[in-house]
N, C-alpha and C positions, 0 to 999 in steps of 0.2 A: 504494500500500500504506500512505505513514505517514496516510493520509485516513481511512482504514477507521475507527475511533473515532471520528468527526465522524460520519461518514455512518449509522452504526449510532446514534447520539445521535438524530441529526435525524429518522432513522425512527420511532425509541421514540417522541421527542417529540410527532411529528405523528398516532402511533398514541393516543397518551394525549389529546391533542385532540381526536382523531374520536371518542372511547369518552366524551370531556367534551361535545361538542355534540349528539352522540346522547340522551344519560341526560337531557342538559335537557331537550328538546324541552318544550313543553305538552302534547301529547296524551299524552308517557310520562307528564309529571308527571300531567294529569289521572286518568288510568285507572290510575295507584299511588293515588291517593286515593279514589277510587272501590273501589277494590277495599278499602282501609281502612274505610270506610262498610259497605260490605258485611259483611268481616270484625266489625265489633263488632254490626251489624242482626245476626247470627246467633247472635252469642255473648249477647247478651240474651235473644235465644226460647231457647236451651237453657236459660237459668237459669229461664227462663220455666216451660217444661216440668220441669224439674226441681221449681221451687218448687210447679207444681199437683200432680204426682203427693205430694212430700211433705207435701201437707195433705189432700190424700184420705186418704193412710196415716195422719193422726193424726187426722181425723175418723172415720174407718170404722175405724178397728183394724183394716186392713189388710195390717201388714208380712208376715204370713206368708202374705196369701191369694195363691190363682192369677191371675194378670191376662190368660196365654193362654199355651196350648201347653206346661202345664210350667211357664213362668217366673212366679214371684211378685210382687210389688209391691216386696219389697225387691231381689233380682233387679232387674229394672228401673230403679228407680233407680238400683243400684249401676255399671249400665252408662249411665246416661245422663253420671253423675258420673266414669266413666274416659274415657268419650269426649269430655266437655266438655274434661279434662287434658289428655286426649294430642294433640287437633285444635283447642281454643280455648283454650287458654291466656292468658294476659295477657305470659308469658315470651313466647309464638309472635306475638304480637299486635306486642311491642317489636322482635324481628327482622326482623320484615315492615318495618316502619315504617323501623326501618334499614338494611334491603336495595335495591341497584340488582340486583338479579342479576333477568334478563329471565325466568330458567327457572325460579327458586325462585318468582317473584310467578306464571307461567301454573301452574305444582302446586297452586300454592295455591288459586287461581282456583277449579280441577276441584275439589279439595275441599272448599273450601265450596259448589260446588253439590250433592255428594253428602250433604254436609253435613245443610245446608237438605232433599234430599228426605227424609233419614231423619226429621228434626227431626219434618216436618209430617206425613209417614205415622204417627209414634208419636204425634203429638199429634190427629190424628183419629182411629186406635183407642182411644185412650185415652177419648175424650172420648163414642166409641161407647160403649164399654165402660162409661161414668157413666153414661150416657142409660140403658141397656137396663137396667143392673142398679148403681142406684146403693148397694145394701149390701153392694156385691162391687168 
């Protein structure tokens, strides 16, 4: 019984070891970094697509036309610019970067692939949408 405090130290201990030789490994460290590559490759095409659609809206006098379905140009971009906020942020960019947590970097993972397919489906209608009717 007067062991029990030792015994319970040395557990923690050797638990805080296992959770330290884990997190290093290179294949975690590599695919945290990779995934950081990723993370900023997507957050440039958003700003990317952000920045073509707002030069279309100030070459074409745009802001109030329809782009499809109902939603206008300013629409659109107003959502490209809350989605950039609330999924790429430069705040969300720093907590990646200082996070070990296994389960926040695979969320993240899935969401920038969902990411990325919205990105590129609005940037090839978009770009439909110039082709066919570039005064609209």
């Amino acid at each position: 019984m007067s062991n029990l405090p030792e015994i319970i130290g040395a557990g923690v201990l050797l638990l805080l070891l296992l959770f330290y030789f884990i997190n290093s490994r290179p294949k975690y460290k590599e695919n945290k970094k990779a995934l950081l590559a990723k993370y900023r490759r997507i957050r440039v095409k958003s700003l990317n697509v952000q920045d073509a659609v707002t030069q279309y809206i100030i070459e074409n006098d745009a802001l109030k036309q329809e782009y499809k379905d109902g939603m206008t140009y300013s629409q659109l971009l107003n959502q490209l610019k809350k989605n950039h906020i609330n999924n790429l942020s430069e705040k969300h960019f720093l907590k990646l970067k200082a996070t070990n947590n296994r389960l926040l970097l695979s969320k993240t993972d899935k969401m920038l692939d969902e990411q990325e397919v919205r990105l590129d489906e609005t940037e090839k209608q978009f770009e439909a949408l110039k082709k066919i009717n570039p005064a609209n």
